[in-house]
C-alpha positions in Angstrom: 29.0 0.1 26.8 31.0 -1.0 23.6 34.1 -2.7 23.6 37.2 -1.0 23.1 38.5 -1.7 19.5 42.1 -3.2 19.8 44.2 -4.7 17.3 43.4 -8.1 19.1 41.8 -10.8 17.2 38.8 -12.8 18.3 38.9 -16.1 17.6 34.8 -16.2 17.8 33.3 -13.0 16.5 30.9 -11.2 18.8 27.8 -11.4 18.0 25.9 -8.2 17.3 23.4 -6.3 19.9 20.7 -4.1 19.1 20.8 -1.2 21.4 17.7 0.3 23.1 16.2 2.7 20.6 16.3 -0.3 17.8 14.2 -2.7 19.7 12.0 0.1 20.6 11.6 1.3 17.3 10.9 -2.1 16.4 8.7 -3.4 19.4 6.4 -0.2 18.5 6.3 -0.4 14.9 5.1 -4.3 15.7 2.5 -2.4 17.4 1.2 -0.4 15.2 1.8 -2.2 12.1 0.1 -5.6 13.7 -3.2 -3.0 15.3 -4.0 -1.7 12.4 -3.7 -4.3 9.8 -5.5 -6.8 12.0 -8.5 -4.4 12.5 -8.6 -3.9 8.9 -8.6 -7.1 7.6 -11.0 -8.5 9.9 -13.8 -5.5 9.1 -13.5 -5.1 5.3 -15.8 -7.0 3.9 -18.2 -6.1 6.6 -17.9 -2.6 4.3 -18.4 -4.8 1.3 -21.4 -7.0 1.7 -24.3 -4.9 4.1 -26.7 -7.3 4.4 -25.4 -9.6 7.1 -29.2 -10.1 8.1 -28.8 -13.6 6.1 -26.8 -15.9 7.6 -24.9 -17.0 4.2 -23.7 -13.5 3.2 -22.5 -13.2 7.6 -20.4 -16.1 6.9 -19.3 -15.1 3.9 -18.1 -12.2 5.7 -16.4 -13.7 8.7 -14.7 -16.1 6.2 -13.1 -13.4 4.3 -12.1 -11.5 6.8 -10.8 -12.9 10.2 -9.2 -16.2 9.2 -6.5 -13.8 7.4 -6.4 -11.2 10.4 -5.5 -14.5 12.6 -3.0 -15.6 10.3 -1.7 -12.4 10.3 -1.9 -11.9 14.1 0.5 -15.5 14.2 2.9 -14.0 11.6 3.1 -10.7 13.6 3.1 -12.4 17.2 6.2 -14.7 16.0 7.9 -11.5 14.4 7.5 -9.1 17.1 6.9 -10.9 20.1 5.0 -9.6 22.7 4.9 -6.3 21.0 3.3 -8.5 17.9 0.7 -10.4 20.5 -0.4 -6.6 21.6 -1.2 -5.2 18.6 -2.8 -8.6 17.3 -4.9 -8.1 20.3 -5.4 -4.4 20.3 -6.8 -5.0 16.7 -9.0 -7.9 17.4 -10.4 -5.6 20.5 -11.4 -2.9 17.7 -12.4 -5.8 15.6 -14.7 -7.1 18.4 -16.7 -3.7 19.1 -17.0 -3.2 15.6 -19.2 -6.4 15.2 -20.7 -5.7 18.7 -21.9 -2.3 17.1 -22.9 -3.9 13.7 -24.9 -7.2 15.2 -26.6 -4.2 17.0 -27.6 -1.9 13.4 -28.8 -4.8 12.2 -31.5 -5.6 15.2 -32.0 -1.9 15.3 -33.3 -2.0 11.7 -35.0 -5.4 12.8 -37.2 -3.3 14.8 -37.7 -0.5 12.7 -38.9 -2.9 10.5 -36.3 -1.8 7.4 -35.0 -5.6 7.2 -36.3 -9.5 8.2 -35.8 -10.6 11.2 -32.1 -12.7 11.1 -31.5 -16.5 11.1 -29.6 -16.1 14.7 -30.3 -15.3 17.5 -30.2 -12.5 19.3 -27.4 -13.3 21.7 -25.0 -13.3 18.7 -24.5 -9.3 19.5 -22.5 -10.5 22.4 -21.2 -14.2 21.8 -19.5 -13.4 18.5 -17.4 -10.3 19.7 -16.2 -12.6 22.7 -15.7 -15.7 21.2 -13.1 -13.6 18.6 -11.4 -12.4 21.7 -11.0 -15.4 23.4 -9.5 -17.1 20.0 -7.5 -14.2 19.6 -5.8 -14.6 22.6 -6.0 -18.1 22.9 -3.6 -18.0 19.9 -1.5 -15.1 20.8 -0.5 -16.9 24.1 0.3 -20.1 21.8 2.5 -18.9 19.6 4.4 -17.3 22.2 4.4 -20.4 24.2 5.7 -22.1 21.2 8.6 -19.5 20.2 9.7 -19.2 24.1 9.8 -22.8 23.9 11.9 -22.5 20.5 13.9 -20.4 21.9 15.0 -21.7 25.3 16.2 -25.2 23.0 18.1 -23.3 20.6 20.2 -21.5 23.7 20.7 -25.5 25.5 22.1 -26.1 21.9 
């Protein structure tokens, strides 16, 4: 409800409310925006460099790749809040079977013989997908922790 507009004057101006539709609209957007742009930047140079068989050109890859979709997941958990920490997640989840899928090409083509056997293990198909979800959200819950705790200081102020 909006206050009635008198000819009174405030001597501390109100401060200003989003209503419901703007903090959906922007909670969503969060979403979406933080989803896809984390997915992407954590799987394109997977599309650039094929031949993660050898173990310099798979940590070239990682390097290029998910370090910035973190960063990006920190940005967009601060920004959007748990809407931010969602997406970040939802991305990093698409991230995760995509490498899942990949590690498994690449033993595929192992056995057909197309490619040398790797420089890790086999167990890599599994561990590395995980391990970027646990980090994922392992940071996701910290910065929140972090801006909650911002947060409830700057109200005692």
């Amino acid at each position: 409800m909006k206050p009635l507009e008198t000819d009174e004057k405030l001597e501390v101006a109100r401060p200003k409310e989003r209503d419901m539709d703007s903090q959906m609209l922007f909670g969503c957007s969060g979403f979406v925006i933080a989803s896809f742009a984390t997915y992407f930047l954590a799987v394109w140079p997977f599309f650039v460099w094929f031949d993660i068989h050898r173990l310099p050109v798979l940590g070239w890859a990682f390097g290029m790749g998910l370090p910035f979709a973190f960063i990006l997941g920190i940005v967009s958990t601060a920004k959007f809040e748990i809407a931010g920490a969602a997406g970040f997640i939802g991305g990093i989840l698409a991230t995760a079977i995509f490498l899942y899928l990949r590690f498994e090409q690449v033993f595929l083509e192992v056995e057909a013989r197309r490619i040398p056997m790797p420089l890790y293990p086999h167990w890599i198909q599994w561990f590395a997908p995980l391990a970027t979800i646990c980090l994922a959200l392992f940071v996701s819950t910290a910065v929140l922790v972090i801006a909650g705790s911002r947060k409830e200081s700057a109200k005692k102020r």
